[in-house]
Structures are given as C-alpha cells and as structure tokens.
N, C-alpha and C positions, 0 to 999 in steps of 0.2 A: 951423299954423292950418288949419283944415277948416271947412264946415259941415255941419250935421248938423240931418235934419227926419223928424216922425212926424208923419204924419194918421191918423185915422178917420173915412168918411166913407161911409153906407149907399150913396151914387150912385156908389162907384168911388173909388180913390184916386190912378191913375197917372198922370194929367193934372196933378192939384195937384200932385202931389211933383215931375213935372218943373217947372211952374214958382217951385215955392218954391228947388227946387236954382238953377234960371237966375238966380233973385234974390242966392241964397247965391255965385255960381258967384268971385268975389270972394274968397270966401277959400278959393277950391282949385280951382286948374285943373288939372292934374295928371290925373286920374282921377273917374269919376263914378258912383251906382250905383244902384238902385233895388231893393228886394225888396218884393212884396207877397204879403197870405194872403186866401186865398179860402174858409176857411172850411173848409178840408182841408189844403192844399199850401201851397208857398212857391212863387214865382214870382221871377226874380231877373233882371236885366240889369245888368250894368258893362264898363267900356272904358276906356279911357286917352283925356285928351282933355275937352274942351269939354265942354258937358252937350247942348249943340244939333246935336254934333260925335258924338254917343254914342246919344242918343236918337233914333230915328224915327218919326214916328206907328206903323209897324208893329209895330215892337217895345214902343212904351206901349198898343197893344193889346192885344197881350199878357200885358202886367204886369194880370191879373184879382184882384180882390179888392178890401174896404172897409177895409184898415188897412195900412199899409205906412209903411216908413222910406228914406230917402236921404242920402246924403253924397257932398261933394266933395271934393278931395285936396290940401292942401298939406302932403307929408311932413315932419315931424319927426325920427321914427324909422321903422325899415323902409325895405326898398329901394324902389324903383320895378320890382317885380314883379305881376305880373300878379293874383295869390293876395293880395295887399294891396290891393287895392282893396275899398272896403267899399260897403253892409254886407256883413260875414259871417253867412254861415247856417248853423246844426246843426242836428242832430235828436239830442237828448237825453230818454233815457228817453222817455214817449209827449209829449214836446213839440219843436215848431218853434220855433226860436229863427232873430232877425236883430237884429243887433246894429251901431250904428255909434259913433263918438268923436270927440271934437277933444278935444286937449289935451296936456300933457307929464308925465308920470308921472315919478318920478325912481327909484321903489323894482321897477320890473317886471323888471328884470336878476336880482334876487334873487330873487324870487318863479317866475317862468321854470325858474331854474337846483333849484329846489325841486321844479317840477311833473316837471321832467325826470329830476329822480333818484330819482321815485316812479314812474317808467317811460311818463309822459304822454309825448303828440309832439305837435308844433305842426307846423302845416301855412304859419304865416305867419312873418312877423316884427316882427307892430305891436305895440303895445301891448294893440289891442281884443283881440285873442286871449286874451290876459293876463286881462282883466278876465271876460272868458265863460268864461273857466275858472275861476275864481274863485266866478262865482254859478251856474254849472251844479252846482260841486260843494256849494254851499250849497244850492240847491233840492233837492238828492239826500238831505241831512242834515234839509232842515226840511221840504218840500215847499212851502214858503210863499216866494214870491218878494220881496216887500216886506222880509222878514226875511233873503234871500238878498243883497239890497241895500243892505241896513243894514251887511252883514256886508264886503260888499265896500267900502262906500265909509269902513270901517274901515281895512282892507287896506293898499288903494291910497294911495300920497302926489301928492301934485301939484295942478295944476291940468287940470281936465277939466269935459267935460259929456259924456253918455252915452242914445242914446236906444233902447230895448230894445223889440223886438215878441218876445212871448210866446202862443203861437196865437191871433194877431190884436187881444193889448189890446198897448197903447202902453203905457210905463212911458219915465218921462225923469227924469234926478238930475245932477245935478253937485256940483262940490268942495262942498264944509263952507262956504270963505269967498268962493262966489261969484268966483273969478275970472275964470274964463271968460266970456263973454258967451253968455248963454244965456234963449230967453225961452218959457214953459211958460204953455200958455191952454188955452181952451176954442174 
C-alpha cells in the first residue's frame, strides 16, 4: 500500500504535493518523495521517514517547477533501499520521465528476468522499474505515450495505479478493474 499524487499547477507545485503526500502519509510511512519539472530539468527530493520528517520548507523550495508527482512508501516488494524510494526519474531519449506506483503486480518477476536477458540493468528492485521500462520502450517503438500505456497496462498483471510526468504533463492509469483506490480529477 503507497500513495501516489500528480498536480499541475501554473503557481508552483511543491507546496501541494507536500501536502496532498501529508494527507496520503497513511498509506506509507516508510519513505517519501517528490520530483518536480520546470520546464527544462527534473528536480527531485526523497528520504526515508515521515513526509514532515523528509521535507523542509528549504528543500520544497527547491523543488521548482508547475507539474510534479509524489509518493509515499508502504513496501510490498523491494527492499527498504534507498534507490526504491519513489518517484523515479530517467531521461530517455530527449525525454524526462518521473514515475511513481502503488500496487502488487504478480507477473514483474517474469517480465524483469526478460529485460535482463536482453542485457537491461535495473538500478531498483520495485516493481515501478518494471513498468518504466515497459513504456520507455514503448514510446521508443511508437513515440506516442497514451499508446505506450495502453501497451503496458496490457503487460502488467495485478492491481496497481500509476501516476507518470512526461516533460511536465501528468498521465495517471490504473488496473482494468479498478482495484486499487485511485482518484483522477481536474
């Protein structure tokens, strides 16, 4: 169980995401984390710990930018390593990616052991890994991410919600049948 949260918001987004994490902080103490994009760069903060415990006004000043995502940590799978705290962030091809998850996949063991023996290396042990490598290599094949999404939530088994910044827009999906609790607005 995690929470997981994406804003866009022209006045800044680092303030809200801490407090939508404080609100979420419930379903993961563990770990907490914040990345935002400014319109060039990814900017990112995580720690192990509270979200009030993680965060400081100094360092949410620093988090610059109008779109960003957050989550908090109650492990499933993965250790309690430092490199699994989310979100994670790449840079693939000329895109920023931040990526965060709640949920229990039952099929990323196999899918993993696939990307590995096609000479990938994983840097974590979550599951999000799993799934960012999944739609990084779909937006490489289609360039269209909506379509790189479709492809992954083919893929993957389980129950999940997943909220994705892609230089600065928000994309959020979960399972097919809704299990997770997951709530998508404007």
């Amino acid at each position: 169980m995690c929470g997981i949260v994406g804003i866009v918001d022209a006045g800044g987004v680092s303030i809200q995401l801490y407090y939508a994490l404080y609100a979420l902080q419930h379903r993961g103490q563990e770990s907490a984390g914040i990345s935002t994009f400014d319109g060039t760069s990814l900017h990112k903060f995580k720690g192990s710990g509270l979200v009030a415990d993680v965060f400081s006004p100094s360092v949410l000043s620093d988090l610059k930018g109008n779109a960003g995502v957050g989550h908090v940590r109650y492990p499933t799978t993965g250790s309690n390593l430092p490199e699994n705290i989310q979100p994670l962030n790449f840079q693939f091809q000329d895109h920023l990616i931040s990526i965060a998850h709640n949920g229990n996949l039952v099929n990323t063991p196999t899918i993993r052991a696939e990307y590995e023996k096609e000479g990938q290396i994983f840097t974590t042990t979550t599951d999000t890994e799993v799934i960012a490598k999944i739609l990084m290599d779909e937006i490489g094949r289609s360039g269209i991410v909506e379509d790189a999404v479709h492809v992954c939530m083919q893929k993957i088994q389980g129950s999940y919600s997943v909220v994705l910044m892609i230089d600065g827009i928000i994309y959020a999906f979960r399972d097919p049948l809704g299990i997770k609790p997951f709530c998508i607005g404007r």
